[in-house]
N, C-alpha and C positions, 0 to 999 in steps of 0.2 A: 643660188637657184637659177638664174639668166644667167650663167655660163655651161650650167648644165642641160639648158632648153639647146644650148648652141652647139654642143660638145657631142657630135655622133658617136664617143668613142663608147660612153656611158648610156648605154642601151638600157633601159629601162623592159623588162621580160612584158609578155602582153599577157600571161597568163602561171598558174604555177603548175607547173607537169606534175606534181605529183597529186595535187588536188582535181587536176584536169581528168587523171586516171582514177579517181575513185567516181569522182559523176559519172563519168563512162561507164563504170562497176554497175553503181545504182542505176543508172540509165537501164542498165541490160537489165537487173532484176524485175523493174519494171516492164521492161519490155516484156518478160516470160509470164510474168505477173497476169497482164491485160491480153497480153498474145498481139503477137507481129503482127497481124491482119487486120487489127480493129482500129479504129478511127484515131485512139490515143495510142496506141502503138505505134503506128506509122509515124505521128509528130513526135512523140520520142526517140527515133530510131532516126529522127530529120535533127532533132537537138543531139543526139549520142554523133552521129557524123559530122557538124558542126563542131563540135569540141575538140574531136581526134583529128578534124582539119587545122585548126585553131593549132592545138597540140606540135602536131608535122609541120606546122610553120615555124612554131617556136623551136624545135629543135634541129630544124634546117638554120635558121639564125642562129644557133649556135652553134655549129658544126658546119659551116658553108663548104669544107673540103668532102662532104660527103653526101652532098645536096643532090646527087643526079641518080 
């Protein structure tokens, strides 16, 4: 386990893209749900872009030749 805290090679993912993309899913239904304009929409629509940021980070660490 302390050589893998040590070992950058074995990146440990921060999130799982495929679960990332279903909250986003539910996020939106939500969001259509309450409506983008209301008080809980807007903070959904702040956790829905949080994730897909989250998400595009992970998969720029995974693909770093396609980063730009």
């Amino acid at each position: 386990m302390i050589s893998r805290l040590h070992n950058p090679s074995s990146r440990v993912p921060l999130v799982n893209p495929q679960q990332a993309r279903q909250v986003m899913g539910t996020l939106g239904l939500l969001i259509a749900l309450c409506g983008n304009r209301s008080c809980l929409g807007i903070i959904l629509q702040q956790a829905r872009s949080e994730i897909a940021s989250l998400l595009h980070s992970e998969e720029q660490a995974r693909n770093p030749s396609q980063a730009a």
